[in-house]
C-alpha positions, 0 to 999 in steps of 0.5 A: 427575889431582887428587887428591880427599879422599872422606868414606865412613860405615861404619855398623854395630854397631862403632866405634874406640878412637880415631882411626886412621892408615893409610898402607898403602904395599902398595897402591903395591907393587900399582900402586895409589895410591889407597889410599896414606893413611886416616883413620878416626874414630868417629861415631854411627853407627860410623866415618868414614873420609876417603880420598884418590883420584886421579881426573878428577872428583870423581863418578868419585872418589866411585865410586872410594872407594865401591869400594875402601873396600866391598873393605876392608869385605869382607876386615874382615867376614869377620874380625869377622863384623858388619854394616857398610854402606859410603855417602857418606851416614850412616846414622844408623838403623843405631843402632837395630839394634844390640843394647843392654845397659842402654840403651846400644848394644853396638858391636865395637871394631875394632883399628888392625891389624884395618884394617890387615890388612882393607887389606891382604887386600883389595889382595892379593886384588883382585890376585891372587885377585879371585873369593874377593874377590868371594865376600866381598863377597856375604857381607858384603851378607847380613849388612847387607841387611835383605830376608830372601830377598836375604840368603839369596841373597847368603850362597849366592851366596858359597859357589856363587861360590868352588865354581864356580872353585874345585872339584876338578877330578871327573866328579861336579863337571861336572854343575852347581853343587851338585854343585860344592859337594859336592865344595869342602866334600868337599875342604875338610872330608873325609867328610859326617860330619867337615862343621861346622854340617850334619855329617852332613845329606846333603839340605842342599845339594839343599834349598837350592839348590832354596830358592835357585832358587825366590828367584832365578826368582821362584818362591817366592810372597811370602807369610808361611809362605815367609818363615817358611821362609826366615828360619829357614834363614838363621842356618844358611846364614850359618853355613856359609857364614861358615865356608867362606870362613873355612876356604877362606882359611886352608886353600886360600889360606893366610891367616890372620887379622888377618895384615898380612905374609901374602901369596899366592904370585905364581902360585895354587896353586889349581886349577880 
């Protein structure tokens, strides 16, 4: 196949200290050789990143890096915890988002070794644990989309998505997706009372995966009290969720952030 060079935009409140290398030879361990040689550099709008894709054509090259440059942004955004968008087009808009301190935009500057382990992560997932990739990447959509009732559902598709495959094997979990929930978070915290961000709040779960019903069947009417209801939900379901996955891959997986050389065991311990 040729080799093709793919320009992404990654727009979002962050940009680099100047320009960045990465030769990420894990993804060649991994039989991968897409993601062999990354070039990332500032732009308006965040970073500029130019990656190189073996490919039979140059749509199916820019499918390719659109893909894999999106897992990446996944493993970074659940590190750094911002919004970042991933396009072949700028985004130049995104600048107006961006919070301001004396007229000038306030943007996260991500380190080289950031990107090195987001990289990394992504591949080591992608093998080995593709549905906690997959939770991620529906946690980095509600942080970028700017429809309030598709962030809620994308920051409670993450949870839902890593308590179906993951929950402890108990009579109560057999009954449906919340109960699922209740016992990852018993699993992964202890005792309702010891639960961060809804310690103690026994009705959370129920109440928002009701919200989450409503949304997806297209219960829920569109009117402002609804989107009142929901946009100020949404500053706790992120908060959940972001520490959810957050444990779950310190705890269950055994990664910690910003680590390079940490790796997953060749065959899960986690049970289904």
């Amino acid at each position: 196949m040729a080799t093709w060079e793919v320009e992404l935009f990654i727009s979002g409140p962050i940009t680099i200290g100047g320009r960045i290398r990465l030769n990420d030879e894990s993804s060649l361990h991994l039989g991968n050789p897409f993601y062999t040689d990354i070039d990332l550099r500032r732009v308006p709008s965040g970073v500029l990143a130019n990656l190189r894709a073996p490919a039979t054509s140059n749509q199916l090259a820019n499918q390719a890096a659109l893909l894999f440059g999106g897992r990446m942004l996944d493993a970074l955004a659940i590190n750094i915890n911002l919004s970042l968008f991933v396009s072949l087009f700028e985004r130049r808009i995104s600048e107006r988002r961006v919070s301001r301190t004396d007229g000038s935009p306030v943007k996260r500057i991500v380190e080289q070794k950031e990107w090195h382990a987001a990289c990394e992560l992504s591949h080591l997932l992608a093998e080995r644990e593709p549905t906690f990739l997959r939770a991620l990447g529906w946690y980095r959509k509600g942080l970028y989309t700017e429809d309030p009732f598709d962030s809620f559902l994308a920051f409670w598709t993450s949870i839902e998505i890593v308590a179906s495959k993951y929950h402890p094997s108990t009579n109560r979990a057999k009954t449906g997706s919340k109960s699922q929930i209740w016992e990852s978070f018993k699993d992964l915290w202890g005792d309702i009372d010891e639960w961060p961000v809804i310690k103690g709040d026994t009705h959370w779960i129920d109440r928002n995966h009701e919200i989450r019903n409503h949304i997806a069947h297209g219960v829920a009417s569109i009117d402002v009290r609804q989107v009142e209801t929901v946009v100020e939900k949404l500053g706790t379901i992120k908060r959940v969720a972001h520490t959810f996955l957050k444990d779950w891959k310190m705890h269950k997986l055994k990664l910690k952030d910003n680590s390079p050389t940490a790796a997953l065991p060749e065959t899960s311990t986690l049970t289904v």
